[in-house]
C-alpha positions in Angstrom: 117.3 31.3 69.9 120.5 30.3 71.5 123.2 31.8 73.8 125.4 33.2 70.9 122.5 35.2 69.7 121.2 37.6 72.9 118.9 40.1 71.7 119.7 43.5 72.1 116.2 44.6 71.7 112.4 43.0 72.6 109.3 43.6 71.7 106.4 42.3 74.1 102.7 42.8 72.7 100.5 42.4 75.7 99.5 45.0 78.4 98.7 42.1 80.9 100.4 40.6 83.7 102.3 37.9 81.4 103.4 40.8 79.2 104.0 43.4 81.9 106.6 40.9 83.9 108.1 39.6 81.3 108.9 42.9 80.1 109.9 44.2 83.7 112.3 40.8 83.6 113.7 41.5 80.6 114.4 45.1 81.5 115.8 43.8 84.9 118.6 41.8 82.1 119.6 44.6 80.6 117.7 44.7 77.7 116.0 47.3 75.6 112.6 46.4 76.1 108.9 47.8 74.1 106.0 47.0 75.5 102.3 47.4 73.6 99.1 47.1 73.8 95.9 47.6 72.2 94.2 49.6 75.1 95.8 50.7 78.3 97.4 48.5 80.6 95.3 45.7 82.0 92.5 46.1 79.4 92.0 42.3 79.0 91.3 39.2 81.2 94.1 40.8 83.6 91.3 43.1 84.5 88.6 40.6 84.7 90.2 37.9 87.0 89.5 36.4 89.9 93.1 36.5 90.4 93.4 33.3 93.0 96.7 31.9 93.9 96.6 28.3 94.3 97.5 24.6 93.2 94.1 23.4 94.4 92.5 20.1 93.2 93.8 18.2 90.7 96.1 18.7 87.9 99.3 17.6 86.6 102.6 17.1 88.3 104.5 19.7 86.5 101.6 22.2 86.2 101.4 21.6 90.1 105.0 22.3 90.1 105.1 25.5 88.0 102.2 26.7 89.9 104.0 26.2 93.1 106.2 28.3 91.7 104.2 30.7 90.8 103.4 30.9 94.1 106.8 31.3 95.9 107.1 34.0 93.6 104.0 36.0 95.0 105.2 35.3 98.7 108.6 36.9 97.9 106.7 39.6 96.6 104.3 40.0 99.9 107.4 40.2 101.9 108.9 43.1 100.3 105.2 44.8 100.0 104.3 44.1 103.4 101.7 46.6 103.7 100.2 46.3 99.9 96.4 45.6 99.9 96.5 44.5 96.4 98.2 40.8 97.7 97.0 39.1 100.5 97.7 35.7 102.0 94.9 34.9 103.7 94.1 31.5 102.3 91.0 30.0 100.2 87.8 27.9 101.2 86.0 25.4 99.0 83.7 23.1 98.9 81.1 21.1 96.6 77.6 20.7 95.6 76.1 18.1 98.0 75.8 15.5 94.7 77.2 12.5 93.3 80.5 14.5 92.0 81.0 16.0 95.7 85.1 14.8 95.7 85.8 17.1 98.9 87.2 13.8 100.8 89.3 12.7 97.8 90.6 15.9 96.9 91.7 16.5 100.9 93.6 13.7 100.6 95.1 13.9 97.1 96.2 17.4 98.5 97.6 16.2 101.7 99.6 13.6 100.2 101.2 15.8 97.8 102.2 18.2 100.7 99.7 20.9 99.6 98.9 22.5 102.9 95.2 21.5 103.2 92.4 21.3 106.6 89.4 19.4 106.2 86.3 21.3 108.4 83.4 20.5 109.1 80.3 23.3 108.8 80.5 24.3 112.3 84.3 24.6 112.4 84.9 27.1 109.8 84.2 30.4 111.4 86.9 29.0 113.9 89.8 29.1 111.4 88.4 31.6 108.9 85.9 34.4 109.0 83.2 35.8 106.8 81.3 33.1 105.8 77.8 31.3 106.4 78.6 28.0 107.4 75.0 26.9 107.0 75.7 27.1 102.9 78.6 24.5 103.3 77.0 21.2 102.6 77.5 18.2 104.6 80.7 16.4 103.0 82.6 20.0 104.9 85.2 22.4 102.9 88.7 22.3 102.2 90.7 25.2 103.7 94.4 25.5 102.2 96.2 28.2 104.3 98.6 28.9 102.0 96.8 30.5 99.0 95.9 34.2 99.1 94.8 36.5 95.8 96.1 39.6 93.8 94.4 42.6 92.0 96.0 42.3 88.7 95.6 46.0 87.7 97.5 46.6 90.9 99.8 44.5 90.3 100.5 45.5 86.8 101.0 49.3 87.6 103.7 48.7 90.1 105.5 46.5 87.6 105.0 48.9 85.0 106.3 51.8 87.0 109.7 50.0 87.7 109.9 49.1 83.9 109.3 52.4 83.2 112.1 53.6 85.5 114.6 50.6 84.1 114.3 52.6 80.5 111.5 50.2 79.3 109.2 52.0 76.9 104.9 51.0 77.3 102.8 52.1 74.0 99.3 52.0 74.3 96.0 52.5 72.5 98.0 51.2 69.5 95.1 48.8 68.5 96.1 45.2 67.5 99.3 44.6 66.7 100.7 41.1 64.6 104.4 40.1 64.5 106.1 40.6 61.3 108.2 36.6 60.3 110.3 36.9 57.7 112.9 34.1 56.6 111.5 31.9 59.9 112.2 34.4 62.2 110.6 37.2 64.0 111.7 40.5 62.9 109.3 43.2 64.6 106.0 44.5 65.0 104.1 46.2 63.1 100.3 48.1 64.8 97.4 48.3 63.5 97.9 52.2 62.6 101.0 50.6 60.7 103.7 51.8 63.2 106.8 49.4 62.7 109.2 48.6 66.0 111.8 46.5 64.9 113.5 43.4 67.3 115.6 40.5 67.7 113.1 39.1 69.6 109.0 39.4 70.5 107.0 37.7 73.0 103.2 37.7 72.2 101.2 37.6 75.4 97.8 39.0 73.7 95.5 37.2 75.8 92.8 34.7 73.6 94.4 36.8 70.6 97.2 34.8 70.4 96.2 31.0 68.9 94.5 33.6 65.8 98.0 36.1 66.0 100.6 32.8 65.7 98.2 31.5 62.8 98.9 34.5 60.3 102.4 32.9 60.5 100.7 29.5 59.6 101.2 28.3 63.5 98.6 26.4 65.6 97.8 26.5 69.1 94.8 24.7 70.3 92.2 27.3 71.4 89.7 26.7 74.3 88.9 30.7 75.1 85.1 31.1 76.5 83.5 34.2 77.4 84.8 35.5 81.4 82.6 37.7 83.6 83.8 39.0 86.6 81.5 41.7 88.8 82.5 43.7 90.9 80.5 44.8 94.0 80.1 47.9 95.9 82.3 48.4 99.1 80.9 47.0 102.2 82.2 46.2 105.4 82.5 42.4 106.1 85.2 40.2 107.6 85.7 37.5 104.8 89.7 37.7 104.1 89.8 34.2 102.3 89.2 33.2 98.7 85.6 31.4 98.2 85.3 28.9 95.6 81.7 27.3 96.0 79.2 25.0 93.7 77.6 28.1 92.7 79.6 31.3 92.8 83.7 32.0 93.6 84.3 35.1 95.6 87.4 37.0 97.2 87.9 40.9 98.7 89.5 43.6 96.9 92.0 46.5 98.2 88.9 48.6 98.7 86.5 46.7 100.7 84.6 45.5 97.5 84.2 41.9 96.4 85.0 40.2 93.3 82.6 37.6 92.2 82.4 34.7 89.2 80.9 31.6 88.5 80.6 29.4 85.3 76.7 29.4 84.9 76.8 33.4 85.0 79.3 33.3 82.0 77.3 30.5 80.1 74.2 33.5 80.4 76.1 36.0 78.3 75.8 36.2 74.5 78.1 37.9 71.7 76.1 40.5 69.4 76.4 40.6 66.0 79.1 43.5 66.3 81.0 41.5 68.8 80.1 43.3 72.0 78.8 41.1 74.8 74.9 41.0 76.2 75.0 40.7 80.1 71.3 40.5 81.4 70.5 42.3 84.7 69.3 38.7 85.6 72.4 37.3 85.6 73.9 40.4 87.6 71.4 40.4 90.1 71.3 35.8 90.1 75.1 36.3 91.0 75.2 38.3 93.9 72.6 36.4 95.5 74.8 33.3 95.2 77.4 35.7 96.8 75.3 37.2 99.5 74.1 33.5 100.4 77.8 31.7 101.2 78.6 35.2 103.0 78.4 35.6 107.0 75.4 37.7 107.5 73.9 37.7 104.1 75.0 41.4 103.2 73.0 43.1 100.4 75.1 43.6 97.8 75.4 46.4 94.9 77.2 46.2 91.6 80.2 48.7 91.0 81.1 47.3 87.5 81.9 44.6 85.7 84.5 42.9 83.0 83.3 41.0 80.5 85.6 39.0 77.6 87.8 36.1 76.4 89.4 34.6 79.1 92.3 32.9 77.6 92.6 28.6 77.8 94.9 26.5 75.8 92.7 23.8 73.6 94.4 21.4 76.1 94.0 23.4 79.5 97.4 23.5 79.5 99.8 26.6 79.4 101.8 27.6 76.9 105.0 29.0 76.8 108.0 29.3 74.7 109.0 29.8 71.3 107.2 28.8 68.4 109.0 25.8 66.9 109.7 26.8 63.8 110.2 30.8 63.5 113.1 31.9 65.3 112.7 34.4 67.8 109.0 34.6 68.4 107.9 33.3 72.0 104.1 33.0 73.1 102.7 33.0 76.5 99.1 32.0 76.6 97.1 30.4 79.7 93.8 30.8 81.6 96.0 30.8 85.3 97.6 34.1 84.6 97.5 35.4 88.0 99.2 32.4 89.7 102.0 32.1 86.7 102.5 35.5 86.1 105.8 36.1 88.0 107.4 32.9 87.2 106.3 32.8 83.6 107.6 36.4 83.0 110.7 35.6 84.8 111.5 32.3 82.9 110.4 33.7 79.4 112.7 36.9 80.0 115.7 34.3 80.8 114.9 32.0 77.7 114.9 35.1 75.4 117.7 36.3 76.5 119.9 33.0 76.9 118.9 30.7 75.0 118.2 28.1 77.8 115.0 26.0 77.6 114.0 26.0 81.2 112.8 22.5 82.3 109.7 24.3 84.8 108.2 24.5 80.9 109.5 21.8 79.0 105.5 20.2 79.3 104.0 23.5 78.4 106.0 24.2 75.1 104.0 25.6 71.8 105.2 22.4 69.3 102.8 20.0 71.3 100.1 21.5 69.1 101.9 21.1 65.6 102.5 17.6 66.6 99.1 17.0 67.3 97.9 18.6 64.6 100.5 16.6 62.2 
């Protein structure tokens, strides 16, 4: 799109925090703004994410950037929600598998040359700087401690937003199953559900979570598609003093508003199998494997319970890289598709909602653009 052609209306598919702000954004611009989804709000890997905030370890320089970004976003967020237990600041802890990959020295100083505010400790110095955690777990190379990352509940998150875009005139339809962007003449007209419902727009933004590499390819687009299956668990309340973000060889763990944890891990999600209907198979044995990694890196050792858990695509580029932007070769049909959609979910629904609406590519995403995967593919 360019300046001369401003939408007056925008349709956003996606209940999840890249839909939800870059609806809110757009709403914020003036702009008559539908938002919908499938389920209710926060049905997909919004509600099943670890939801860190960070830049840790290595990545590229303008991923790093963007997710700096991302970050600043959060913090201007914390100030004017001072007292909001859904966003905390209260940094993140990791460290590796005592093994040849252990990278803990390198990364420290990759990380402290970049400016990325990062502490080396030692085992017996954690507890000092941050609570909550058994210290005799932390192998021998010591952890990385980088004050400045904290974590979000999405679903939070996503309400507050949603109420404000409710109250800017923006209009959320749910439950409307899955919805695919009608292209005609290389450019994106509307939307049409799956119950048929039509809304028509100068613009949509698809933000459907690991639907979108098979939504863009009804149009005959391609985005490389890396989407494994997510599990996130989610314990029973218990009182314990961890505040920071865990992410250990075996299990990655933070709080929640209520006093609960939320715990992952990579093997646990390697243990669940798709059905022949499509519904997931978690085995009680993976449940109960994972919160004994949790209880073990835990100050204490607490015995913990499981409340619930998410289970589902979590969305990554065939790259690892984000995408955002419009498609290059429809008109009027933007994307927004990445597995770090709690850390880019401010700045990404910010930037999208000011590229809709004026035209401007904005340089934060000039790496992170849709047409890398048509050229690839060419």
């Amino acid at each position: 799109m360019n300046a001369s052609s401003k939408p007056s209306n925008v349709v956003v598919i996606g209940g999840g925090i890249f839909g939800v702000s870059t609806a809110v954004h757009l709403a914020r611009l003036g702009v008559r703004t539908v938002l919908i989804n499938d389920g209710p709000l926060a049905n997909g890997a919004s509600g099943r994410s670890l939801a860190w905030l960070n830049s840790a370890r290595k990545r590229t320089d303008a991923y790093h950037r963007l997710r700096l970004a991302g970050i600043d976003r959060y913090r201007t967020l914390a100030v004017r929600n001072s007292d909001a237990p859904w966003l905390r600041f209260d940094g993140g802890l990791t460290w590796d598998a005592d093994d040849a990959g252990n990278e803990i020295a390198e990364i420290f100083d990759y990380e402290r040359d970049l400016g990325y505010h990062a502490q080396w400790l030692a085992p017996q110095n954690i507890a000092g700087v941050t609570p909550g955690v058994d210290a005799s777990t932390v192998t021998r190379q010591g952890a990385i401690f980088n004050p400045g990352e904290g974590w979000v509940d999405l679903p939070s998150l996503i309400g507050v937003l949603a109420q404000e875009f409710r109250t800017l005139g923006g209009e959320i339809i749910t439950d409307a199953g899955r919805a695919t962007v009608d292209v005609e003449s290389g450019r994106a007209r509307g939307v049409i559900t799956a119950g048929g419902m039509r809304r028509d727009a100068d613009a949509v933004l698809l933000a459907a979570g690991g639907e979108v590499p098979a939504i863009v390819a009804e149009a005959g687009q391609h985005i490389g598609d890396a989407t494994p299956v997510a599990l996130l668990v989610r314990t029973k309340p218990i009182r314990h003093p961890l505040k920071a973000v865990l992410n250990t060889p075996r299990v990655a763990i933070r709080p929640t508003p209520n006093g609960s944890f939320a715990v992952d891990s990579a093997w646990s999600e390697e243990e669940v199998s798709v059905k022949p209907d499509g519904s997931y198979d978690v085995r009680q044995s993976t449940l109960e494997g994972l919160l004994r990694e949790a209880s073990n890196v835990l100050e204490g050792n607490p015995v913990l319970e499981v409340e619930d858990y998410g289970v589902g695509p979590k969305p990554i580029p065939g790259d690892g890289e984000p995408v955002f932007g419009e498609l290059p070769s429809i008109s009027g049909y933007f994307v927004a598709f990445s597995h770090s959609g709690a850390t880019l979910g401010l700045i990404a629904g910010e930037l999208l909602a000011d590229e809709i609406v004026n035209g401007r590519r904005h340089p934060l995403l000039a790496d992170f653009r849709p047409e890398r995967f048509s050229a690839s593919r060419r």
